[in-house]
N, C-alpha and C positions, 0 to 999 in steps of 0.2 A: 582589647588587643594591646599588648605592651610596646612600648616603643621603641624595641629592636625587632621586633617579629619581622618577617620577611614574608609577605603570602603572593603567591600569583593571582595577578587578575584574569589569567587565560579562564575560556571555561574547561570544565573535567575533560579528562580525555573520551573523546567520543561524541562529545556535547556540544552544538555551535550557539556562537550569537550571529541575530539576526540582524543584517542593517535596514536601515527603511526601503531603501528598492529592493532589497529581499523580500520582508516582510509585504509590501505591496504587489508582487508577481504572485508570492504565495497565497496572500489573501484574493489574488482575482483568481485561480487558480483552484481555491475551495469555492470558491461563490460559482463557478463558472458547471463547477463537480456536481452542488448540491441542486444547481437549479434544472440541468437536466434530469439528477433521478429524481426527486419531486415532482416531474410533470411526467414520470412512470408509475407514481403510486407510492413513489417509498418514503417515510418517515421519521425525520431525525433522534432518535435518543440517544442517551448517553449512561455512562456507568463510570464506576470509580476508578483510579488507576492503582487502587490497592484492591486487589482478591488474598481470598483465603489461599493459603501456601497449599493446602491439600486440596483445594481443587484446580491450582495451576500444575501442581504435580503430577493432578491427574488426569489430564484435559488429553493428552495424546498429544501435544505439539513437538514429536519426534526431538531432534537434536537439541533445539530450543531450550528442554527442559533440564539443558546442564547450562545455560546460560541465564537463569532465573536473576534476577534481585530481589533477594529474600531480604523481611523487614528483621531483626530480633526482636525478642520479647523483651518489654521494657519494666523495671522496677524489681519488685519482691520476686515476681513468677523468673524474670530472667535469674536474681541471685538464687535461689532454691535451686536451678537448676546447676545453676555453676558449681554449687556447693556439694553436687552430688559424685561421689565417685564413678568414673568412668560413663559420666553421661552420651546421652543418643545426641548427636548432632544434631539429628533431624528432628529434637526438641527446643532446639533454641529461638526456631523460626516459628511465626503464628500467621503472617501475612506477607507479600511480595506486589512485586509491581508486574502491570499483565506485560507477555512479552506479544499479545496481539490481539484483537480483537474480539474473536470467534468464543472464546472461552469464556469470557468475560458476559458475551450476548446469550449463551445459551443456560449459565446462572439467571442472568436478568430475567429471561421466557420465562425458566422451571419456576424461579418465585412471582413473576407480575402475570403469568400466562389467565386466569382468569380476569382480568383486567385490559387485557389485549385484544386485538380482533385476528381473527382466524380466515384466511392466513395473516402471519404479519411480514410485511414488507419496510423492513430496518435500515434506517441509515446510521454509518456511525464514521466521523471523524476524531481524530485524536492522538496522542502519543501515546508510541510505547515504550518499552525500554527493554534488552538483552544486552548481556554481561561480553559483548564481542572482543574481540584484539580487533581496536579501530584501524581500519586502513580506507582506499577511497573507495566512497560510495557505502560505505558498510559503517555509522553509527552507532553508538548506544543508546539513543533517543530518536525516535524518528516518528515521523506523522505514517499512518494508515489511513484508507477512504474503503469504506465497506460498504456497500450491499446487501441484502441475506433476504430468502425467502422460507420462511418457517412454518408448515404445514400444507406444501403442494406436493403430493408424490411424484405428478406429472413431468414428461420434459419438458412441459410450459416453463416449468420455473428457472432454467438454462435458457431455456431462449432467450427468456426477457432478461438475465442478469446478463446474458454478451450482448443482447441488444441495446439495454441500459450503459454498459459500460464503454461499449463503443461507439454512442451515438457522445456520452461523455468526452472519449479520446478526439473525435472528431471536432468537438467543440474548442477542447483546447490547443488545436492546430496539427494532431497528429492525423499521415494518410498514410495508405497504403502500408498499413500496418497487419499481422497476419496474427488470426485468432488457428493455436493450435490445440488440440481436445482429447483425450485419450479416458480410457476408463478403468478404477482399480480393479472391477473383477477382471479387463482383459488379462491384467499385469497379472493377477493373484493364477489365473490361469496358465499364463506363458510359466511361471515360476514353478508352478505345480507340474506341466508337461515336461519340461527339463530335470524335474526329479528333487525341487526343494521341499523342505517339508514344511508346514504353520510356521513354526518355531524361527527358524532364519527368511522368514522371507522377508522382514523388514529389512535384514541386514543388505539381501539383495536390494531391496528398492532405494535406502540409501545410498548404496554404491553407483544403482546404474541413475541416479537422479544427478550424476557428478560427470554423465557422458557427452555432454557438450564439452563442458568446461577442462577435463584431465583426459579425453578421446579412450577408445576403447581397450589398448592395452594395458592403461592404467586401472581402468576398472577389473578388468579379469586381474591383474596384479594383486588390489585391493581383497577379493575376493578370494584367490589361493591363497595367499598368507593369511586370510582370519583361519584359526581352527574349526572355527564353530559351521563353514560352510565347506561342503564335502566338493572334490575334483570334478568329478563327473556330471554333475548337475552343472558348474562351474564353466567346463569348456563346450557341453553341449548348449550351455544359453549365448553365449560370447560367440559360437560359432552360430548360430538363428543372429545374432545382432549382426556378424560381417554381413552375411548373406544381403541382409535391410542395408544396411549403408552404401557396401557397393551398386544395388539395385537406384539406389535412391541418384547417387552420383552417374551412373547413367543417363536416366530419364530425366534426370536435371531438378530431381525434389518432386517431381509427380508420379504417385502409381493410384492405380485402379484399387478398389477392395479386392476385387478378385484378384490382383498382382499378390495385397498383400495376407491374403488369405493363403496362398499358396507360398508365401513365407513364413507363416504364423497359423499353422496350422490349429491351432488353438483358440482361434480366432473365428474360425466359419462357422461352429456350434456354439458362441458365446451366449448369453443372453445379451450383452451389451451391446452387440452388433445394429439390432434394429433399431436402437435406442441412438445412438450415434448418429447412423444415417438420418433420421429423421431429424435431428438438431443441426446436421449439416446443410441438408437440405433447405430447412426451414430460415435459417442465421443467413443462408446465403441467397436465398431469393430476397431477401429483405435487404441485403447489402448494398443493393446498388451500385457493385463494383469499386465503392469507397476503401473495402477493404475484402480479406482474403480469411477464410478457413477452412482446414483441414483437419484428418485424423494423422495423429503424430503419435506410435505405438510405444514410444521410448520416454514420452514424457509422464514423470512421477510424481512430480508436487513434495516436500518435506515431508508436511505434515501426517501424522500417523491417525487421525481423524477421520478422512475422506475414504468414500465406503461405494462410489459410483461414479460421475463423469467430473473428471477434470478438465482444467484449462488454465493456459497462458496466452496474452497478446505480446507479440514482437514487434520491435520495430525496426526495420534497416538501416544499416550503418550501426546500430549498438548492440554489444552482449548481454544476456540477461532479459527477465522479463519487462516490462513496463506493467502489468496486471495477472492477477491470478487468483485460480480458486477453485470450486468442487461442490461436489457435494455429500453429504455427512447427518446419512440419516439414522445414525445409533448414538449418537452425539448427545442431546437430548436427553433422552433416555437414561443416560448413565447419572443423571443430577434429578430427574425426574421420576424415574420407576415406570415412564410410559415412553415408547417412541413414536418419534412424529420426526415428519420428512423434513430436511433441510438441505439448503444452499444455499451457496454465496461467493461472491465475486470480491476481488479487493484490487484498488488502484496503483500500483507502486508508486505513491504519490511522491518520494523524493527523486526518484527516478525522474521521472517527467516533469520534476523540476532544472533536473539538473541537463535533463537536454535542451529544453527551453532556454534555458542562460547557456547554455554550447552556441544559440543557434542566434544570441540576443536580442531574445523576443521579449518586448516591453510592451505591458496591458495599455490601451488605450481608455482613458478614461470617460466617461459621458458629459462629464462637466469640465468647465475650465478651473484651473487651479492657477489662483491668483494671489500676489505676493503685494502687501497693501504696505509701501514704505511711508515710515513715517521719522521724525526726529522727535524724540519724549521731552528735549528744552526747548520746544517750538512749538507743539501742536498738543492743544488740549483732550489728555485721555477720553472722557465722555463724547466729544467729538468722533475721534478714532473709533472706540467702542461703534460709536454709531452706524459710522462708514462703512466697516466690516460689518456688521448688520446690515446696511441695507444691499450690499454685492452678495451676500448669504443669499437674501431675499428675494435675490434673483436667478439661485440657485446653482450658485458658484461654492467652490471650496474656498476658505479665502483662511491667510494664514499674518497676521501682523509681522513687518518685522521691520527693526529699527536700521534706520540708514547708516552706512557705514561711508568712511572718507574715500574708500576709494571704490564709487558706483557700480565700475567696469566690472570690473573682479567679480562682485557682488552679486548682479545679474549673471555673469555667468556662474558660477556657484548655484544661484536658484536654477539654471534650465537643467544642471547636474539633477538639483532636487527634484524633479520632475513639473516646475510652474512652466506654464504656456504662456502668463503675462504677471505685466506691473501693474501697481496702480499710486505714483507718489503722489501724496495725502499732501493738499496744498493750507490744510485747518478751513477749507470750503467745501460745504458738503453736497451744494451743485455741482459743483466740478471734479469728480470721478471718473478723469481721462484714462482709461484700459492702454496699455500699449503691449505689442506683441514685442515676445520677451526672445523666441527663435529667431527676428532679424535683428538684434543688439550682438 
């Protein structure tokens, strides 16, 4: 670097650094994740955070797929391409970075699937990355906590992934949180009774997947102004959505199936219907009143993968989800040549970080963390060394650090760091007097 350059040390836009009480909330935060779903059967692997461009292209991750971070080709293969009149853009690229999980796992299956056990129950932590306009809450790098169960047809495999994930939530301090559930063929049905055709019905389910957040005239707005989706399908669905809302705002968020069968007529001969009830059922006897869920007919999920029941868990007092996921059983399939059932649940793990530090919740640790002061023109290293070895030994954290002139300051500074005690190192290695570092 020359010696007038000017660089920022901020990170990229979109990208954070982590401080150590960050980094320690987060770390008890996965440890807390992984140790619930491993005592449900599931399995930690991992995959690379580079995939082939054309199969993130093709993986169905709805909107996502115009936020890719595409890698370029590097050397001769990039200049040849340069070099060619009126080249394909979509030559330049040969790999990207995943912008989530699910894509990346179902590569993994289709190549390591005889090597696997059947079903597999997947665990997966890790970054991803999408090309966002960063604003709060919304990065360009961010941790995902997955779940997935890969060759169960059954609704078993929804039960255990909202039972897995909320016996997780409950772990890490969240209650009275509401698991909502809805299913693609009811949607693909409601979309099809209002008169849309295959063709626009993604366009519908992006729209109406934005009616929390822009409420319902903006969606019917969104949807007259595209051409591609016709009026009358348009205001017959918007008019079935008032119907549900004001219903809903009556009873106060509670209807019957039968209430909403007789709104959603499309809904009483579903095949999904029975399939629901019995995961409602089943999620909710096992609740223990911890937490809550329901059939939620409006919820969509992004992603253009999911082929059967979906879900989000909510938490009160915040927007947005804390978890979600589906199930996506032609997924598979499209990498393999065979399909095999899937689902899976995912953590909104920044989410739930970030209400955690709302609420200033700090992990308790099992051991004490102790701050072994010493002076280096005073007390013999080897000694030192020692000391901090044998408070290890007793299975403490224990961190060296050199005494400073003004002690006060000092110690407070360490209770910031998170130490619960001292230990000044007298160069006698009988005498490792502990003192609590919260009455200084």
């Amino acid at each position: 670097m020359s010696s007038g350059a000017s660089v920022s040390v901020a990170p990229p836009r979109g990208m954070r650094d982590f401080l150590p009480q960050q980094v320690a909330l987060r770390d008890w935060a996965i440890e807390t994740i992984q140790a619930t779903y491993k005592r449900y059967g599931f399995s930690r692997i991992e995959t690379p955070v580079l995939e082939h461009i054309q199969l993130l292209r093709g993986g169905e991750g709805g909107e996502n797929l115009q936020l890719i971070y595409e890698v370029l080709k590097r050397g001769e293969k990039l200049d040849k391409i340069l070099e060619t009149p009126d080249f394909n853009r979509d030559e330049l690229s040969d790999l990207g970075l995943r912008f989530d999980l699910t894509v990346p796992l179902v590569r993994y299956y289709s190549a390591n699937q005889s090597n696997l056990p059947n079903p597999l129950k997947s665990l997966q932590i890790g970054s991803v990355f999408r090309a966002e306009s960063p604003q709060k809450g919304r990065f360009r790098q961010f941790t995902q906590c997955d779940i997935d169960i890969i060759g169960v047809k059954s609704e078993l495999a929804e039960m255990e992934l909202i039972s897995a994930s909320s016996e997780a939530l409950l772990a890490l301090g969240f209650e009275n949180f509401t698991i909502l559930i809805n299913d693609r063929r009811f949607l693909s049905g409601l979309a099809e009774h209002c008169g849309f055709d295959q063709e626009t019905m993604p366009l519908v389910f992006i729209a109406l997947d934005k009616l929390e957040k822009i409420g319902l005239d903006n969606v019917r707005k969104e949807l007259l102004d595209d051409s591609r989706t016709k009026t009358e399908p348009t205001l017959k669905l918007c008019s079935i959505l008032q119907v549900y809302l004001d219903r809903m705002q009556e009873k106060s968020g509670k209807l019957s199936f039968d209430e909403l069968t007789e709104i959603f007529p499309s809904l009483a001969g579903s095949d999904c219907l029975p399939s629901l009830k019995k995961i409602i059922a089943a999620v909710e006897k096992n609740s223990n009143s911890r937490f809550q869920i329901k059939f939620e007919p409006t919820l969509v999920r992004g992603m253009g993968y999911y082929t059967g029941a979906i879900f989000e868990a909510k938490y009160p007092g915040y927007s947005g989800s804390i978890a979600g996921g589906g199930r996506y059983d032609k997924m598979v399939g499209k990498f393999s040549g065979r399909d095999v059932p899937a689902c899976g649940f995912s953590i909104g793990f920044e989410r739930v970080i970030d209400i955690l530090t709302d609420k200033g919740f700090e992990p308790q640790s099992a051991f004490q963390k102790i701050a072994l002061v010493v002076d280096p023109d005073r007390d013999d290293p080897a000694l030192i060394l020692e000391a901090a070895a044998r408070l290890r030994t007793d299975g403490h954290i224990v961190s060296i650090q050199v005494r400073k002139k003004d002690m006060k300051k000092q110690l407070d500074a360490l209770v910031l760091q998170g130490y619960t005690q001292y230990c000044p190192f007298k160069g006698d290695l009988d005498d490792l007097e502990l003192r609590a570092l919260a009455a200084k």
